[in-house]
C-alpha positions as CSV (number, residue, x, y, z in Angstrom):
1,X,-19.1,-12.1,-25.2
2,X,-17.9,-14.3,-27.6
3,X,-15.5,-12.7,-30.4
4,X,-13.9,-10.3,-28.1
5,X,-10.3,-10.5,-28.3
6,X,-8.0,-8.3,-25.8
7,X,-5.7,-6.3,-27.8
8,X,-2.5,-7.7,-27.1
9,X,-2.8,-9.1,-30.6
10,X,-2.1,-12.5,-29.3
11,X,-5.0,-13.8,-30.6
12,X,-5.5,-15.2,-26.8
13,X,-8.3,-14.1,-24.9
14,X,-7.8,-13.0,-21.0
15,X,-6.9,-10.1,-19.3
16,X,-3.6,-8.8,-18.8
17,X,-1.6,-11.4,-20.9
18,X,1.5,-9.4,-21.1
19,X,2.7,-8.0,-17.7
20,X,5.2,-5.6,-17.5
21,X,8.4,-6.6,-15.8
22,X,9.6,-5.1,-12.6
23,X,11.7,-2.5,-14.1
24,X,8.8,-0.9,-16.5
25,X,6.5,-1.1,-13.3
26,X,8.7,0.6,-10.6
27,X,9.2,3.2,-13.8
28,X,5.4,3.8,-14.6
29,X,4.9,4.1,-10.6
30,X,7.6,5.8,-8.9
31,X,6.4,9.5,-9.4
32,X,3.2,8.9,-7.5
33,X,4.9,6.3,-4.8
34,X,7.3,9.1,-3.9
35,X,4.9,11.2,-3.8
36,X,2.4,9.1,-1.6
37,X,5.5,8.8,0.8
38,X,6.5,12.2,0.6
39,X,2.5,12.5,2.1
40,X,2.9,10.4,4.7
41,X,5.8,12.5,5.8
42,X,3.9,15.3,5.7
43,X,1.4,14.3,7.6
44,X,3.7,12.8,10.6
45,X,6.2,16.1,10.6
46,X,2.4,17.8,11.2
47,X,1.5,15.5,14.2
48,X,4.6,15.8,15.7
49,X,5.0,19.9,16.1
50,X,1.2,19.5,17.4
51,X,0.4,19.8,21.1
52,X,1.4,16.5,22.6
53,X,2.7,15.4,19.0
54,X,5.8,13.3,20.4
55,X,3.6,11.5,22.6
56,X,1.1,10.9,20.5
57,X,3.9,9.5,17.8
58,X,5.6,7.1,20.3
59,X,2.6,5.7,21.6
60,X,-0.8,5.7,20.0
61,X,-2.6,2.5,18.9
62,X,-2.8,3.5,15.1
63,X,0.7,5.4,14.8
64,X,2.1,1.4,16.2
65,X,0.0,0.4,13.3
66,X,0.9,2.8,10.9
67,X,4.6,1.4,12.0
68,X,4.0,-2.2,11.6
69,X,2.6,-1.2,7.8
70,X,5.8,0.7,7.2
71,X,8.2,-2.3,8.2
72,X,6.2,-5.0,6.2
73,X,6.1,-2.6,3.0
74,X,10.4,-2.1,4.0
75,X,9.8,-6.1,3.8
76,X,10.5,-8.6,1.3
77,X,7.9,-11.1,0.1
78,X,4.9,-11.5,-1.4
79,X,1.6,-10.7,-0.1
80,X,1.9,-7.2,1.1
81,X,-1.4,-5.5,0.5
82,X,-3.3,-8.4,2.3
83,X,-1.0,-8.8,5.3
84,X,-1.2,-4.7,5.3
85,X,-5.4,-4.8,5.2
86,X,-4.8,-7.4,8.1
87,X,-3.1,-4.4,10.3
88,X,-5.5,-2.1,10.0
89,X,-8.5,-4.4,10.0
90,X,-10.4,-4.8,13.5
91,X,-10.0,-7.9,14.7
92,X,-12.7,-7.2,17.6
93,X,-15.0,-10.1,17.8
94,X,-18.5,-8.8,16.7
95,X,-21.3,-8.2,19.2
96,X,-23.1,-10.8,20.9
Protein backbone atom coordinates (compact mmCIF):
# COMPACT_ATOMS: atom_id res chain seq x y z
CA UNK A 1 0.00 0.00 0.00
CA UNK A 2 1.57 2.94 -1.06
CA UNK A 3 2.41 5.60 1.76
CA UNK A 4 3.19 3.03 4.30
CA UNK A 5 6.38 3.64 5.91
CA UNK A 6 7.93 0.99 8.52
CA UNK A 7 8.71 2.74 11.67
CA UNK A 8 12.24 2.71 11.76
CA UNK A 9 11.92 6.34 10.93
CA UNK A 10 14.32 5.93 8.12
CA UNK A 11 12.08 7.13 5.80
CA UNK A 12 12.94 3.64 3.86
CA UNK A 13 10.37 1.26 3.21
CA UNK A 14 11.09 -2.64 3.87
CA UNK A 15 10.95 -4.83 6.57
CA UNK A 16 13.32 -5.25 9.22
CA UNK A 17 15.88 -2.40 8.14
CA UNK A 18 17.65 -2.34 11.45
CA UNK A 19 18.67 -5.77 12.72
CA UNK A 20 19.87 -6.28 15.99
CA UNK A 21 23.44 -7.36 16.30
CA UNK A 22 24.50 -10.64 17.80
CA UNK A 23 24.90 -9.45 21.28
CA UNK A 24 21.15 -7.82 21.65
CA UNK A 25 19.86 -11.13 19.99
CA UNK A 26 21.54 -13.84 22.08
CA UNK A 27 20.19 -11.26 25.03
CA UNK A 28 16.44 -11.03 23.85
CA UNK A 29 16.64 -14.97 23.31
CA UNK A 30 18.59 -16.75 25.88
CA UNK A 31 15.81 -17.16 28.60
CA UNK A 32 13.68 -19.13 26.32
CA UNK A 33 16.80 -21.05 24.46
CA UNK A 34 17.81 -22.28 27.89
CA UNK A 35 14.81 -23.03 28.59
CA UNK A 36 13.90 -25.04 25.33
CA UNK A 37 17.25 -26.95 26.24
CA UNK A 38 16.54 -27.37 29.69
CA UNK A 39 13.26 -29.37 27.83
CA UNK A 40 14.99 -31.36 25.87
CA UNK A 41 16.85 -32.61 28.92
CA UNK A 42 13.89 -33.27 30.45
CA UNK A 43 12.54 -35.19 28.18
CA UNK A 44 15.74 -37.55 27.54
CA UNK A 45 16.53 -37.96 31.52
CA UNK A 46 12.52 -39.29 31.21
CA UNK A 47 13.35 -41.86 28.38
CA UNK A 48 16.25 -43.06 29.83
CA UNK A 49 14.81 -44.22 33.53
CA UNK A 50 11.88 -45.80 31.27
CA UNK A 51 11.81 -49.52 30.65
CA UNK A 52 14.41 -50.17 28.03
CA UNK A 53 15.38 -46.36 28.19
CA UNK A 54 19.30 -46.96 27.63
CA UNK A 55 18.53 -49.00 24.69
CA UNK A 56 16.25 -46.99 23.28
CA UNK A 57 18.77 -43.89 23.77
CA UNK A 58 21.83 -45.55 22.13
CA UNK A 59 20.02 -46.85 19.30
CA UNK A 60 16.68 -45.65 17.96
CA UNK A 61 16.42 -44.12 14.44
CA UNK A 62 14.99 -40.68 15.76
CA UNK A 63 17.21 -40.43 19.03
CA UNK A 64 20.50 -40.76 16.05
CA UNK A 65 18.52 -37.99 14.61
CA UNK A 66 17.82 -36.07 17.49
CA UNK A 67 21.90 -36.47 17.76
CA UNK A 68 22.86 -35.38 14.38
CA UNK A 69 20.50 -31.98 15.15
CA UNK A 70 22.33 -31.47 18.43
CA UNK A 71 25.92 -31.57 16.81
CA UNK A 72 25.05 -29.33 13.72
CA UNK A 73 23.22 -26.73 16.26
CA UNK A 74 26.99 -27.35 18.50
CA UNK A 75 28.15 -26.38 14.78
CA UNK A 76 29.46 -23.37 13.28
CA UNK A 77 28.04 -21.90 10.02
CA UNK A 78 25.31 -20.70 8.48
CA UNK A 79 22.32 -22.50 7.46
CA UNK A 80 21.25 -24.33 10.47
CA UNK A 81 17.49 -24.40 10.51
CA UNK A 82 17.42 -25.85 6.84
CA UNK A 83 20.22 -28.35 7.18
CA UNK A 84 18.19 -29.26 10.70
CA UNK A 85 14.50 -29.59 8.61
CA UNK A 86 16.71 -31.78 6.25
CA UNK A 87 17.38 -34.36 9.39
CA UNK A 88 14.18 -34.80 10.28
CA UNK A 89 12.55 -34.66 6.82
CA UNK A 90 11.71 -38.24 5.15
CA UNK A 91 13.63 -38.74 2.48
CA UNK A 92 11.59 -41.88 1.42
CA UNK A 93 10.87 -41.73 -2.22
CA UNK A 94 7.02 -41.37 -2.61
CA UNK A 95 4.79 -44.13 -3.68
CA UNK A 96 4.60 -45.46 -7.01
Amino acid sequence: MEGLKDQNNSGENGYNVHMADAKELLEQQFLEMRWRTLSLAADLDRIGRASRGGEVLKSDPKVVKLRKAFELLMGEGEGRAEKLQMIFSDMTPPPK
